[in-house]
C-alpha positions in Angstrom: 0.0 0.0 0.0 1.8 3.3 -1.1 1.7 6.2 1.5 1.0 9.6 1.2 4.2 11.7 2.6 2.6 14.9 4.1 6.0 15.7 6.4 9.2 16.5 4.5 11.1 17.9 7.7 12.2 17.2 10.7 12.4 19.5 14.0 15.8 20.7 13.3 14.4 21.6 9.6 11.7 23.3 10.5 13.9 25.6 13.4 15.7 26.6 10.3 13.3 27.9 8.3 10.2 28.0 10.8 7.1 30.3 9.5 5.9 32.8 7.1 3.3 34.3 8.6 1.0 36.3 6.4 -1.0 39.1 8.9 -3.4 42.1 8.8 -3.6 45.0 11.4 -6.8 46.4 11.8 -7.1 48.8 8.8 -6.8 45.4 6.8 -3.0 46.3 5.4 -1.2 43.3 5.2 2.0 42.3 6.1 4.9 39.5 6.1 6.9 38.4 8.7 9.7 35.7 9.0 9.6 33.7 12.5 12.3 30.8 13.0 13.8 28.6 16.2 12.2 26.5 18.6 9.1 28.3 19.0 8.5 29.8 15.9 5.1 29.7 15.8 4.5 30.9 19.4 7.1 34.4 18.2 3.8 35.0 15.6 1.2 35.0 18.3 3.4 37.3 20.3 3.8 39.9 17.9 -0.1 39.6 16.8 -0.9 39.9 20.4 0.9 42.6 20.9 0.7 44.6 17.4 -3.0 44.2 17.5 -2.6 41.9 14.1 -4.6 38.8 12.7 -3.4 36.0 11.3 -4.4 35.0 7.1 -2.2 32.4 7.0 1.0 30.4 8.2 3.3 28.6 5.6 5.7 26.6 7.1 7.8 23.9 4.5 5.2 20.8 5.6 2.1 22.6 5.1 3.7 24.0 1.3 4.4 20.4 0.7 1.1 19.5 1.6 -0.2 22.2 -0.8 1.9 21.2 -2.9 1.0 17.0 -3.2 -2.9 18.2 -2.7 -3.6 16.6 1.1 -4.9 19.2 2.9 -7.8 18.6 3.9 -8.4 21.5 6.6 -6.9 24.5 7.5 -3.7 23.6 9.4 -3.2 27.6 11.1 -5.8 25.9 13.7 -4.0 23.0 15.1 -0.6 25.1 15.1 -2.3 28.3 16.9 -4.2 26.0 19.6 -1.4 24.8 21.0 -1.0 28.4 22.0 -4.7 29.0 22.7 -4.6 31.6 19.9 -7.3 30.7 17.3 -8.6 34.0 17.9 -6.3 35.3 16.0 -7.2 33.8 12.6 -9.2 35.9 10.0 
């Protein structure tokens, strides 16, 4: 039985390169930002939290593989912003 591969990295990987995070303030202009290390995801909701910002999306090298091989099947932000109890923060 073949296997769909939806994980291309491993921890030290994604420390590397950790997240693009795509965010709005609230006049709706947009901005990038770069977050990488150990907690890259949890530097994101820091700076929305404190900036006032939302969160459109969070690209990290799994989840553009994903996109990339068609296997998404939700919207991944959720899982990776509960662990901080930040869904909140999604558009």
């Amino acid at each position: 039985m073949a296997r769909i591969i939806t994980s291309i990295t491993g921890p030290t990987v994604r420390e590397k390169y950790g997240c693009i995070a795509t965010i709005q303030d609230e006049n709706k202009k947009q901005f990038v930002i770069q977050t990488v290390g150990k907690d890259y995801i949890k530097q994101v909701v820091e700076i929305c939290r404190n900036g006032s910002y939302k969160i459109i999306c969070l690209s990290t090298p799994n989840t553009i593989y994903s996109d990339l091989v068609n296997v998404r099947e939700f919207r991944p932000e959720y899982a990776m912003l509960a662990r901080y109890k930040a869904v909140d923060l999604l558009v």
